[in-house]
VEXGU-829061 format. One line per 4 residues: their letters; for each residue x, y, z of C-alpha. Coordinates in pm, 1 decimal, padded with zeros to 6 digits. Example, Ala and Ser with C-alpha at 12.3 -4.5 7.8 and 13.67 -1.06 7.14 Angstrom:
! VEXGU-829061
as> 01230.0,-00450.0,00780.0; 01367.0,-00106.0,00714.0;
This chain:
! VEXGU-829061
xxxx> 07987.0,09622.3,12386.2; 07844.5,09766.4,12036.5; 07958.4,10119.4,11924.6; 07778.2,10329.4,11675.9;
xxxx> 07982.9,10514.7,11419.7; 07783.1,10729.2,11065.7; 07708.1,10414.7,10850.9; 07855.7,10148.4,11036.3;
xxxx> 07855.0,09961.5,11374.7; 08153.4,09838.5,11540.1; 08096.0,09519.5,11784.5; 08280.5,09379.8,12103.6;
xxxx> 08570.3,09271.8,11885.7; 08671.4,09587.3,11692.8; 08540.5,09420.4,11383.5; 08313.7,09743.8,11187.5;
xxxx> 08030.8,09649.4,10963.1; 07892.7,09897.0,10737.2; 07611.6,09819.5,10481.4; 07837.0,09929.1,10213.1;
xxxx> 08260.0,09836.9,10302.2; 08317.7,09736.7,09904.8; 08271.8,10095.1,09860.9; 08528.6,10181.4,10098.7;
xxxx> 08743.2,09925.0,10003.8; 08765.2,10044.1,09689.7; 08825.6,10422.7,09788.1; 09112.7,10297.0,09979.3;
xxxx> 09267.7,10053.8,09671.5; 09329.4,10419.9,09518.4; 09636.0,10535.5,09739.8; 09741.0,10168.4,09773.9;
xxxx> 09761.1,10167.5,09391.0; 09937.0,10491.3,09354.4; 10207.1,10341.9,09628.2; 10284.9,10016.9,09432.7;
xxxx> 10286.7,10187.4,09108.5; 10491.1,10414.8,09193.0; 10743.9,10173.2,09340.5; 10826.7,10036.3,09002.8;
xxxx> 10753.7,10302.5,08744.4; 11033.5,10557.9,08838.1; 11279.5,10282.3,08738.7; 11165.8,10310.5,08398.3;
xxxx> 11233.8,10677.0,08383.3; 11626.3,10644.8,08529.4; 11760.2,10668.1,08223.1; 11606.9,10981.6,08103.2;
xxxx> 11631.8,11124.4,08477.0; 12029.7,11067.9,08448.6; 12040.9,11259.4,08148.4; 11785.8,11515.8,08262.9;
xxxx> 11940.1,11654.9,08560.2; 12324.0,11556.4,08467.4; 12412.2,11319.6,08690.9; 12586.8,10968.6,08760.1;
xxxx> 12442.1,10622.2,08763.3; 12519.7,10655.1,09154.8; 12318.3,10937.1,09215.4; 12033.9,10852.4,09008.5;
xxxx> 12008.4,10515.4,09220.6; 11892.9,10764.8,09544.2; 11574.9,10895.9,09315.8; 11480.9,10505.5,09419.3;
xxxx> 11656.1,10423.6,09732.6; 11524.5,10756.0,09905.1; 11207.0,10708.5,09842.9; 11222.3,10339.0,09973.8;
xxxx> 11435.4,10412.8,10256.2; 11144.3,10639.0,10416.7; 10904.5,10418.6,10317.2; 11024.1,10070.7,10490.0;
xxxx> 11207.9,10270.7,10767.4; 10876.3,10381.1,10899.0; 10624.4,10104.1,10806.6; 10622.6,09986.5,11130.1;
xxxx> 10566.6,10334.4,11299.8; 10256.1,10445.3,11036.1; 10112.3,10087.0,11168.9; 10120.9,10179.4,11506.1;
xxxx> 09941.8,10584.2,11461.5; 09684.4,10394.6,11280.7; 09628.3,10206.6,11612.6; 09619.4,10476.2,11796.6;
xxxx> 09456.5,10730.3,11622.7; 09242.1,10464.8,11389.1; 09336.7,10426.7,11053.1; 09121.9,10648.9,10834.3;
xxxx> 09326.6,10979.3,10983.1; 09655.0,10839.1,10932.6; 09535.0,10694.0,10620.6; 09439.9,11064.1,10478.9;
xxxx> 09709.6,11193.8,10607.3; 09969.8,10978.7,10428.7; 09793.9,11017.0,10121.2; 09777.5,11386.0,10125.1;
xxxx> 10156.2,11437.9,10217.1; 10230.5,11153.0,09904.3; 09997.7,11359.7,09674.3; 10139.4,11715.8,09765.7;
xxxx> 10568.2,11525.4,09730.6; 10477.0,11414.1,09372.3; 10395.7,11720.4,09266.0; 10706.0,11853.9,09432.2;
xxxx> 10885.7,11590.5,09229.2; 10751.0,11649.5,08928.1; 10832.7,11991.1,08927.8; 11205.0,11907.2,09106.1;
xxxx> 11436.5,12184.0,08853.0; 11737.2,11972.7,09040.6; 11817.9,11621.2,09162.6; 11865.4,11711.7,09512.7;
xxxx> 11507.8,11886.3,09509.2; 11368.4,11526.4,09347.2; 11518.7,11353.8,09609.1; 11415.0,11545.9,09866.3;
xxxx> 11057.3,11528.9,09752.4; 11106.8,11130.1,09688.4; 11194.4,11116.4,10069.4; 10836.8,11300.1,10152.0;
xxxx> 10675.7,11071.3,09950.4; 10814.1,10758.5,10114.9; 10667.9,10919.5,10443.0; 10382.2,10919.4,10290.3;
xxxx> 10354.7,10614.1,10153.8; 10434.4,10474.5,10522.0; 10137.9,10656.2,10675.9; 09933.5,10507.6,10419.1;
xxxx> 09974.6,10174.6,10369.5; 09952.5,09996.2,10645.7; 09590.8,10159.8,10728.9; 09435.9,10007.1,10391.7;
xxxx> 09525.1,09649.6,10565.2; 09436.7,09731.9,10898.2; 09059.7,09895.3,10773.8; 09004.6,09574.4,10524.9;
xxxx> 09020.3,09390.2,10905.8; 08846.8,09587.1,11075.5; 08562.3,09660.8,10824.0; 08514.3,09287.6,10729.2;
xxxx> 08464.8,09011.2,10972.6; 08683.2,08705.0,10909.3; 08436.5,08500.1,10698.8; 08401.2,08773.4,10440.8;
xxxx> 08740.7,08870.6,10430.1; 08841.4,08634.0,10149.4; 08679.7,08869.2,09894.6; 08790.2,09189.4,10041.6;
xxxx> 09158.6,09057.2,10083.0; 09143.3,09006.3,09741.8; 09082.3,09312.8,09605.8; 09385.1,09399.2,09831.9;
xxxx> 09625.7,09174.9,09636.3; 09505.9,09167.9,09337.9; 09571.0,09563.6,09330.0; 09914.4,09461.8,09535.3;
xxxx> 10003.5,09237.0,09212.6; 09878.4,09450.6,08974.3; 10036.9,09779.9,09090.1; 10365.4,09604.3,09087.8;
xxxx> 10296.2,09453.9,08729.6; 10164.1,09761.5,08564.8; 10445.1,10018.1,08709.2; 10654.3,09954.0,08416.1;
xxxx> 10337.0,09947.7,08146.1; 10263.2,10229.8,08246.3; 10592.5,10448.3,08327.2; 10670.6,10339.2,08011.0;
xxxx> 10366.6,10478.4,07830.5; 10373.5,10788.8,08050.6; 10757.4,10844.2,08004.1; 10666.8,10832.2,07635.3;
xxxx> 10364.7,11030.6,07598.7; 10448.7,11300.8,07806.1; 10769.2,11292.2,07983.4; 10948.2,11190.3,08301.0;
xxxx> 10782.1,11436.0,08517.9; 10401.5,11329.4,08405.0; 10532.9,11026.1,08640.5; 10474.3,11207.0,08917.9;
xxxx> 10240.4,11469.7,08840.8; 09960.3,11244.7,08723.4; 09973.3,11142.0,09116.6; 09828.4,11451.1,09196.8;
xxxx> 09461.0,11454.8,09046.5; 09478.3,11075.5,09142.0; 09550.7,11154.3,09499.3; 09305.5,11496.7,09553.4;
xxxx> 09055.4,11235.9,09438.9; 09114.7,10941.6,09672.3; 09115.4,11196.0,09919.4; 08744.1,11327.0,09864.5;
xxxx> 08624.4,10970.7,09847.3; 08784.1,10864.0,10132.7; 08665.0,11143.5,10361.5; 08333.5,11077.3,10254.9;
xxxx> 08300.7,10717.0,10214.7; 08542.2,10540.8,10449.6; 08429.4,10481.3,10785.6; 08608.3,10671.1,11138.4;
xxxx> 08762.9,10386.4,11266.1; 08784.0,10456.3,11693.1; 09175.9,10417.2,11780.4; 09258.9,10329.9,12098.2;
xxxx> 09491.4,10518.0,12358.2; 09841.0,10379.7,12351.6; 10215.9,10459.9,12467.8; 10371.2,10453.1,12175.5;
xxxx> 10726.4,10278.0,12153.0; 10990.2,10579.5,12079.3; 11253.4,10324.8,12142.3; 11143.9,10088.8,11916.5;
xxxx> 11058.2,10352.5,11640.8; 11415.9,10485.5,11619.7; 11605.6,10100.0,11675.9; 11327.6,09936.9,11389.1;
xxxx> 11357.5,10277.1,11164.3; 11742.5,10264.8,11169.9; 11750.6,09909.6,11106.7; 11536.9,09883.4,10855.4;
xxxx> 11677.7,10209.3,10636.9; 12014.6,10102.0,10684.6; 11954.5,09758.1,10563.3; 11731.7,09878.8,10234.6;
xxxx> 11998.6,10166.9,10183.3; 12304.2,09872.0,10179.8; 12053.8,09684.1,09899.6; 11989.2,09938.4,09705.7;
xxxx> 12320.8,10074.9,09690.7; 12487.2,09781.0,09660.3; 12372.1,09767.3,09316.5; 12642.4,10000.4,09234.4;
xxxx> 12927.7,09929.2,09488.0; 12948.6,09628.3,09726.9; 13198.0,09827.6,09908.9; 13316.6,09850.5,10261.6;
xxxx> 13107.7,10139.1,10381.6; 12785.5,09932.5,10215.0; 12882.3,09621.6,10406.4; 12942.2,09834.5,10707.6;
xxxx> 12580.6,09970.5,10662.8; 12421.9,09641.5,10651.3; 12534.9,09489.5,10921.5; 12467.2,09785.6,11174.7;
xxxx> 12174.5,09766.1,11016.0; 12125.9,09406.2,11142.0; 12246.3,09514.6,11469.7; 11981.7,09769.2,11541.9;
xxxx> 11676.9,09495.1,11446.1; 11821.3,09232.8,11663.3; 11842.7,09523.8,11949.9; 11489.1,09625.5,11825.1;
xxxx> 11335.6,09254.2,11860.1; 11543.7,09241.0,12199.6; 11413.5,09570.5,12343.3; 11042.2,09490.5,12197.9;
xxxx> 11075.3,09156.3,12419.5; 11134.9,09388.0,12748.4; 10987.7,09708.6,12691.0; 10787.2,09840.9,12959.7;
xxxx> 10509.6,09991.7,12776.9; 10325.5,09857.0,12447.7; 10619.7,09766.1,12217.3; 10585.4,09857.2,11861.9;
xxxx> 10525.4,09508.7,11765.9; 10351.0,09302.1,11994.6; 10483.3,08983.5,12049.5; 10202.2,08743.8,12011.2;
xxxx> 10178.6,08864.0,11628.9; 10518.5,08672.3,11653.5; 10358.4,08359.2,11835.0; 10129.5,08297.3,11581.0;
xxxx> 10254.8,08023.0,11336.1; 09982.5,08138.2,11069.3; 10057.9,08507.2,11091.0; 10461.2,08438.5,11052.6;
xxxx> 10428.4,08203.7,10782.6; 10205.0,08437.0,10568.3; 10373.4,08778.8,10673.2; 10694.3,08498.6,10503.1;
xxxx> 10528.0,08451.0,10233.4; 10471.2,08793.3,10103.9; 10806.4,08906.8,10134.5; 10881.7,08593.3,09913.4;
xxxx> 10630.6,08696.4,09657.1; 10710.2,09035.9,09658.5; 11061.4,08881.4,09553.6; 10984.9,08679.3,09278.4;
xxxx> 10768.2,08912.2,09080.1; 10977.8,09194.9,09153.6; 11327.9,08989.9,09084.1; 11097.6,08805.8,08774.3;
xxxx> 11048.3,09165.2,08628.3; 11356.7,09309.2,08582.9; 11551.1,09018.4,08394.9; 11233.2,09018.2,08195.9;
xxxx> 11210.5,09394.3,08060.7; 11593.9,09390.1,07970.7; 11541.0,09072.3,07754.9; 11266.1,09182.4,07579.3;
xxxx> 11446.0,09560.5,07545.6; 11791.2,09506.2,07490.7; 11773.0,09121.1,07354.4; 11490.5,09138.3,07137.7;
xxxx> 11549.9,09483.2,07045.9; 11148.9,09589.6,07182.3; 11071.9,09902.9,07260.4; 10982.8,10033.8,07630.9;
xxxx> 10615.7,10028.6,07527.0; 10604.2,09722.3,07331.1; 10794.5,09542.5,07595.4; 10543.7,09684.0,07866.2;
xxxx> 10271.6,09581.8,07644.2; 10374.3,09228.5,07623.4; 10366.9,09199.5,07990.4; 09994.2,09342.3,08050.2;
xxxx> 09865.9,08973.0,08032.9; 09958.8,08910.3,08380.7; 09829.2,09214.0,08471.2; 09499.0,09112.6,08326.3;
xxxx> 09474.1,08760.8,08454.7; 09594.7,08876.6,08823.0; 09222.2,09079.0,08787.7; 09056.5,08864.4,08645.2;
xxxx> 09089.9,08591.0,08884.9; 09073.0,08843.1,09176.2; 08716.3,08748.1,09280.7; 08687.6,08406.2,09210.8;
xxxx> 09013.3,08341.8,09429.8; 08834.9,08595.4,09665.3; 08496.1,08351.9,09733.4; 08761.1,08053.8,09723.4;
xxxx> 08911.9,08145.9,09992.1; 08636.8,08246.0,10205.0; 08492.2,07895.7,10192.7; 08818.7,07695.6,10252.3;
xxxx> 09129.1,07725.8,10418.9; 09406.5,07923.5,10173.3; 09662.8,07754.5,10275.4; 09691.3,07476.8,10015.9;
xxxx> 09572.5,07736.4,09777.9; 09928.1,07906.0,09835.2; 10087.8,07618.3,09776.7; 09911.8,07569.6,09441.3;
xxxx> 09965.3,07976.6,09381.1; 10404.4,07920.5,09475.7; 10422.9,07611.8,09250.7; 10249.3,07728.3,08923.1;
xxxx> 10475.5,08043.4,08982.8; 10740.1,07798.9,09011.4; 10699.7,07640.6,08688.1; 10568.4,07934.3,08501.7;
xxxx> 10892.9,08090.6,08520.2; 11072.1,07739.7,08446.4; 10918.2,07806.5,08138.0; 10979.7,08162.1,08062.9;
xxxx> 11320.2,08050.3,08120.1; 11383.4,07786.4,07916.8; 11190.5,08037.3,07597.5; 11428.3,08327.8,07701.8;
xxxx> 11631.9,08287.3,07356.2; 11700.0,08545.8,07078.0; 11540.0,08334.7,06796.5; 11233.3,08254.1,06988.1;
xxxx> 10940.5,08412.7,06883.9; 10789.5,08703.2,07159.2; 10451.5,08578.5,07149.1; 10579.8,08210.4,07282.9;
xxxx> 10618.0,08406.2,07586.8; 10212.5,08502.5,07637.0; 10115.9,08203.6,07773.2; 10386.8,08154.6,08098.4;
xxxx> 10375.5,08519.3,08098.0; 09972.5,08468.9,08164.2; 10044.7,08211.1,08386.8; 10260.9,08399.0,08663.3;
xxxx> 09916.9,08667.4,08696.5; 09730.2,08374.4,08774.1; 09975.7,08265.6,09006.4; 09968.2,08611.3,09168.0;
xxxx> 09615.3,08583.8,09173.5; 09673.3,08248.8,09410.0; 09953.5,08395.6,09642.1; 09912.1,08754.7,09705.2;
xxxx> 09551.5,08765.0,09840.2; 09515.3,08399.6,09974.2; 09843.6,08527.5,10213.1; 09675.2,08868.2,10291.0;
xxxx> 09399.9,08645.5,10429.1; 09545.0,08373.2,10614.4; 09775.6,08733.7,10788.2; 09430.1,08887.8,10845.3;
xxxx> 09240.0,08619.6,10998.7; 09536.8,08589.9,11284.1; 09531.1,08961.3,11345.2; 09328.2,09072.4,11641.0;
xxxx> 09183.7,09406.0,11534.0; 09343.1,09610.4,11836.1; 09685.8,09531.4,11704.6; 09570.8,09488.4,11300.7;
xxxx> 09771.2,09844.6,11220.3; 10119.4,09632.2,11375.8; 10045.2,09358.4,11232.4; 09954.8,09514.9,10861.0;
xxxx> 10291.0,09699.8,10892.5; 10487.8,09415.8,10954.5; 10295.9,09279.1,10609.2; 10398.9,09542.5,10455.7;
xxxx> 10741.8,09562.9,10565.0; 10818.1,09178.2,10458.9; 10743.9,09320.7,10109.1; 10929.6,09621.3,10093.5;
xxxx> 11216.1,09396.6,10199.5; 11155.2,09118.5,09918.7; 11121.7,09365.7,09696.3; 11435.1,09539.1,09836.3;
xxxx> 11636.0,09222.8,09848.3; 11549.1,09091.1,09485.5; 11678.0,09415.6,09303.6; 11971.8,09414.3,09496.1;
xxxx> 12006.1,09005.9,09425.0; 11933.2,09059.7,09030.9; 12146.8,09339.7,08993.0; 12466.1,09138.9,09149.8;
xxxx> 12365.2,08806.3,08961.7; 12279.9,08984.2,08645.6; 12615.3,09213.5,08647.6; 12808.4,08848.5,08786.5;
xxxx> 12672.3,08655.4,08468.6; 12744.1,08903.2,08197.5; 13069.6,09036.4,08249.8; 13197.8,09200.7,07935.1;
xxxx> 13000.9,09014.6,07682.9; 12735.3,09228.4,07576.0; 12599.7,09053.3,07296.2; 12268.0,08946.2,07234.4;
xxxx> 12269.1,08574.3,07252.9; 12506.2,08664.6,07618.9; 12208.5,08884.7,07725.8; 11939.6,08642.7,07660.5;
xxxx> 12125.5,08364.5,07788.0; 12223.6,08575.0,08116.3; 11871.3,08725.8,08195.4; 11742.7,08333.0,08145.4;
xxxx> 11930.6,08203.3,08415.9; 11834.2,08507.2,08607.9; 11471.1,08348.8,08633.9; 11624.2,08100.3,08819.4;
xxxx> 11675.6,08365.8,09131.3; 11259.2,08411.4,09133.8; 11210.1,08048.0,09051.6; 11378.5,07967.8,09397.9;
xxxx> 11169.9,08209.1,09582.8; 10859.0,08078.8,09478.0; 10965.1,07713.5,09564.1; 11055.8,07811.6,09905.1;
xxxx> 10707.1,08011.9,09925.6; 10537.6,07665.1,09869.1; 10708.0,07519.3,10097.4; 10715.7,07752.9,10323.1;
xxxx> 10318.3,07703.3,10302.8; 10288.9,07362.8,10401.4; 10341.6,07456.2,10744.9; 10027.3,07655.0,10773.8;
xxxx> 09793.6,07500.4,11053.3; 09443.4,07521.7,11201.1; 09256.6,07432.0,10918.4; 08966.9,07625.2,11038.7;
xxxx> 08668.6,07754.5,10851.7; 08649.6,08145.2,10812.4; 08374.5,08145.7,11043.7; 08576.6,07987.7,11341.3;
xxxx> 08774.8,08183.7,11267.7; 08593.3,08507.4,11343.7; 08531.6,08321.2,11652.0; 08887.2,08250.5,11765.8;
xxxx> 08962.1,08636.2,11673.6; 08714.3,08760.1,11918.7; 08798.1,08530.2,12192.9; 09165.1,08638.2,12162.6;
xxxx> 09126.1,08978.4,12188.9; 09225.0,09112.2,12494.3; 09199.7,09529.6,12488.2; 08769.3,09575.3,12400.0;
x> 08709.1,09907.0,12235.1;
């Protein structure tokens, strides 16, 4: 069966092909840009926020963990409306309600109005993001996917790279509330291209799992809210969190095993070896570069005595090599199977931080760090989109929006999991001793927390099988769909 849709045509499989999808590929990297960024440039402006508004270390911690909370909380459920309703709706929606919270953050005149407005914009951000994986897989068949996945992480690697350039630069220039506010334009942009230039993607009519939306929502949150608070207070009530937290996703996997209608996450994503494995290995990248960053930015701040700026600045290699490699990675991995490409991607990451490490001294010179620093955005360059593909290419498109959720849920969690890991390691290693050589020394044998990650992301990829060609691929993806359009 072949459906006609303005601009495009959309075959037996779900897959949509449109003379143009680069364009709307690129129309949708905007709100996935503004997502990522925004993930890691707040925490740049925490300091000024705290003295801003007058508040605690504690309660500055919620301008993050609010907006994360409603973000990975409902992941899942944004992947699922995108199913249902096809992605470009949901897509426009989330990015509308995003744009519309940072401007109610930026003009927040108190920290509960900020936080309230953070907690929109995690809603937001959930709508969103899962429909910019889900369209990539439905807009390009399986053997042109390599290219198209990635754009998708090199924009993945760089948002999460550049948040602190340029929160830094922004926090500078024009002050903490620019932050948010420059989201806006950005946003009412993306919005006008993507109307126009992003194809209507046909959902398909589903029961959606209410059950499973409030056990995987309350799991989730109450798992990110015991990480991100436990960077202040490993307390009771945190430790209490967590594990109910673990409790409702084991009831959640439980009830999505028996549920009577279509469960939130179907289970043959699960049965797939490929799709677990690479939906792994994001949430371990999204670890290391996320755990990698932090020890990094207080070295080169409060060891080396750099400025917020210069520190950023230092840093933009990776940013530049991650895009620079983008499209050559992209064609790679269309013609062979990414897996060993992963493996290469984990292990340079794996010794580019051995090497960061080992140079993480006060009387070594900054620019000695330029070249490992340039070496993990070519490593990103060799994990984050090689994954996205091997994840795509197992995804029929009926059930792309669940599987791009779970995706993107694996890396709110690494992300999630390695602040909360560097902020216990860091704090466990320093102690009192707040002296420079202590600091360097400390935030050194931090690197070993990402280092780990990335070795158990390469081997973690090993296990990847059917080395098929993108092309049987397609195949295979056809054959196994089971719910035609």
């Amino acid at each position: 069966m072949t459906l006609s849709l303005s601009g495009c045509v959309v075959d037996g499989g779900g897959t949509v092909t449109q003379s143009h999808p680069f364009r709307a590929l690129w129309v949708l990297m905007i709100g996935l840009f503004l997502i990522v960024v925004d993930s890691t440039a707040v925490a740049v402006a925490n300091p000024v926020l705290k003295n801003a508004f007058g508040v605690s270390y504690g309660d500055i911690l919620w301008v993050s963990t609010s907006y994360l909370l409603a973000f990975a909380a409902l992941l899942l459920v944004g992947g699922r409306l995108g199913d249902r309703f096809g992605p470009k709706g949901v897509y426009l929606l989330g990015l509308a309600l995003f744009s519309a919270s940072s401007l109610g953050c930026g003009t927040a005149s108190s920290i509960d109005m900020l936080i309230a407005a953070r907690v929109a914009q995690g809603v937001g951000a959930a709508l969103l993001a899962p429909q910019i994986f889900t369209a990539v897989t439905r807009m390009f068949p399986p053997e042109r996917r390599g290219r198209a996945m990635g754009v998708w992480g090199a924009t993945t690697g760089v948002g999460l790279l550049a948040g602190p350039i340029l929160g830094g630069v922004v926090l500078d220039g024009f002050g903490w509330q620019w932050i948010f506010l420059i989201n806006v334009p950005i946003g009412l942009g993306g919005l006008a291209l993507a109307m126009w230039l992003v194809p209507a993607l046909p959902g398909r009519p589903l029961q959606l799992d209410l059950i499973g939306a409030l056990l995987s929502a309350v799991g989730i949150g109450l798992v990110v809210f015991g990480l991100q608070q436990g960077r202040a207070d490993w307390s009771p009530t945190i430790w209490t969190a967590m594990l109910a937290g673990l409790v409702a996703i084991a009831a959640f996997v439980v009830w999505q095993a028996v549920a009577p209608d279509e469960p939130l996450i179907p289970l043959r994503l699960i049965a797939h070896r490929n799709f677990v494995l690479s939906t792994a290995g994001i949430g371990l990248v999204s670890f290391a570069f996320v755990a990698f960053v932090v020890p990094l930015m207080i070295f080169l701040q409060d060891g080396r005595g750099l400025s917020p700026i210069g520190a950023a600045l230092l840093s933009a290699p990776m940013a530049l090599a991650t895009v620079a490699l983008a499209p050559a990675v992209g064609r790679l991995v269309d013609r062979v199977h990414p897996g060993p490409v992963v493996v290469f991607g984990f292990a340079l990451l794996a010794a580019a931080l051995l090497w960061l490490a080992m140079g993480m001294a006060p009387s070594t010179p900054v620019w000695r760090l330029v070249v490992p620093l340039t070496l993990v955005g070519v490593a990103g360059a060799f994990t984050w989109e090689p994954l996205a593909v091997i994840a795509s290419r197992a995804l029929p498109p009926d059930v792309a929006g669940a599987g791009s959720a779970l995706c993107n849920t694996a890396r709110q969690l690494g992300g999630a999991l390695s602040t909360a890991s560097v902020a216990a390691l860091t704090a466990a290693l320093l102690g009192d001793e707040w002296t420079r050589a202590a600091l360097a020394a400390a935030m050194a044998q931090s690197m070993w927390l990402p280092l780990s990650a990335a070795a158990l992301g390469a081997l973690t990829a090993l296990f990847f099988v059917s080395r098929e060609p993108a092309t049987a691929a397609a195949a295979r993806v056809r054959r196994d769909m089971s719910v035609p359009l």
